[in-house]
C-alpha positions, 0 to 999 in steps of 0.5 A: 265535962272534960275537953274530949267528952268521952268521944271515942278516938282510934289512932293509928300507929298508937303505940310508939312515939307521937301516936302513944303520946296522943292516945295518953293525952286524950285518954286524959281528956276523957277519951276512950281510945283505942290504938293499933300497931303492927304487931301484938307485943307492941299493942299489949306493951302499949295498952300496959302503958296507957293503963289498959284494965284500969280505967275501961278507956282503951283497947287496941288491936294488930293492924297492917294499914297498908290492907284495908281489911285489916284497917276494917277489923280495926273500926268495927273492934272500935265499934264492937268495944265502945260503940261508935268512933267520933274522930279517926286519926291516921298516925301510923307511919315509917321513914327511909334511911337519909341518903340519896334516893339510888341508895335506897332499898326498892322494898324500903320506897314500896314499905313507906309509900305503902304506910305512909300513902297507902295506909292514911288511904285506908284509914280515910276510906274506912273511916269515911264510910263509917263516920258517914253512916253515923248520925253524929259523923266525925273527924278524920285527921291525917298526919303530916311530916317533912314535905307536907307543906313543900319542904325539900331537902337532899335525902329525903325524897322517898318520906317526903314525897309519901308526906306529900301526897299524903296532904294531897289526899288531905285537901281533896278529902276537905273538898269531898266531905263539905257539906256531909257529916264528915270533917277532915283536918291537918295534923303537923306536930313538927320535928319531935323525938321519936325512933322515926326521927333517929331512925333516919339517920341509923349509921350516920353517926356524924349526919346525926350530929350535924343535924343535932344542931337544928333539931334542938333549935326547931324539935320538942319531945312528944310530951310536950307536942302532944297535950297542944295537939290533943287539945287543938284536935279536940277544940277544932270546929271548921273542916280543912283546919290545920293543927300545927305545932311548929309555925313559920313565927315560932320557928324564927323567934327560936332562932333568934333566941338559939345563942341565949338558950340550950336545948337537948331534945335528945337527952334521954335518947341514944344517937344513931350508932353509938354505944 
């Protein structure tokens, strides 16, 4: 039998960057997946990526996260196409522009609160009232991001803040299901390539390239995060486990060894602001 076993996973946010990049590498795990996005381009252009109509593993739908009857249509879509949902992942998420927090639009703070909080809230909600009312249960795995785990830096109050809380209704929502059919875990895929990532430093050209330097050292690209996810999501037994890519040792062994090894994650990539 394959790693997934034909467990059937819903991600949110599937169709762009780390979400994409897992639902590819479940379905290759022998998952039936199914994805969501805001709009209806962005599921048909994904699920055309993913192979939608030739291998019956996946479907998606339009979701807004931030309304939970809209996360509802997604699980009962899920159940209505593959019967049930095993693990529910709560990936959809936005970033601010990388500047001081008096410099940031009020409805750009209300949109990522709203998607980041807000949305994993949702997902948790609906995910647990479904998983819990399946004989077998399930997982719910949230997402984690810069200021999860404490991390503070200048210009990123509004993401890692939302990122924070986030991991707050995490560790709660351990302590909530112990003991029922219900598991939750942590999933922190590091610093990655993604529009996300850029999209923190949309016209900051000479921002970008100062912290171009770090990212090389400390960010890989969703194909090689996501098959070490796919795989360490599907192995987990033990609710509260923490699947994360980038640890404290490995991080420092990549400084250590940054001045004998060149990396460009970007390469493939457009800079903030250029041509």
């Amino acid at each position: 039998m394959s790693a997934g076993g034909g467990r059937v996973v819903v991600v949110t946010g599937g169709t762009r960057g780390i979400g994409l990049g897992l639902a590819r590498e479940l379905m290759a795990r022998g998952c039936k997946v199914v994805v969501c996005g805001r709009s209806e381009t962005s599921v048909r252009t994904a699920l055309d990526t993913l192979g939608d109509g030739a291998t019956g593993q996946v479907t998606g739908v339009a979701a807004d996260v931030t309304s939970r009857a809209s996360v509802q249509a997604l699980w009962d879509h899920a159940v209505a196409t593959f019967g049930h949902v095993d693990i529910w992942i709560n990936n959809a998420g936005i970033s601010a522009p990388r500047r001081p927090l008096p410099e940031v639009a009020e409805d750009t703070v209300e949109s990522v609160v709203a998607t980041n909080l807000f949305g994993a809230t949702n997902g948790c909600v609906v995910a647990m009232a479904g998983l819990q009312a399946q004989p077998a249960g399930g997982w719910i795995w949230n997402m984690e991001g810069f200021g999860s785990t404490g991390q503070v830096q200048p210009g990123m109050a509004t993401y890692g803040a939302s990122k924070r809380a986030v991991t707050y209704l995490t560790e709660s929502l351990v302590k909530e299901t112990k003991g029922t059919n219900v598991k939750v875990g942590f999933l922190s895929p590091g610093i990655v390539a993604t529009d996300l990532l850029m999209d923190d430093y949309a016209g900051q050209p000479e921002a970008f390239e100062k912290a171009q330097k770090i990212f090389n050292i400390l960010g890989d690209r969703v194909e090689t995060v996501t098959p070490w996810l796919a795989d360490h999501l599907l192995a987990a037994k033990k609710s509260g486990t923490r699947v994360a890519w980038l640890t404290t040792p490995k991080a420092m062994g990549r400084f250590m060894k940054a001045g004998f090894r060149k990396r460009d994650i970007f390469s493939t990539a457009s800079a903030p602001g250029a041509a």
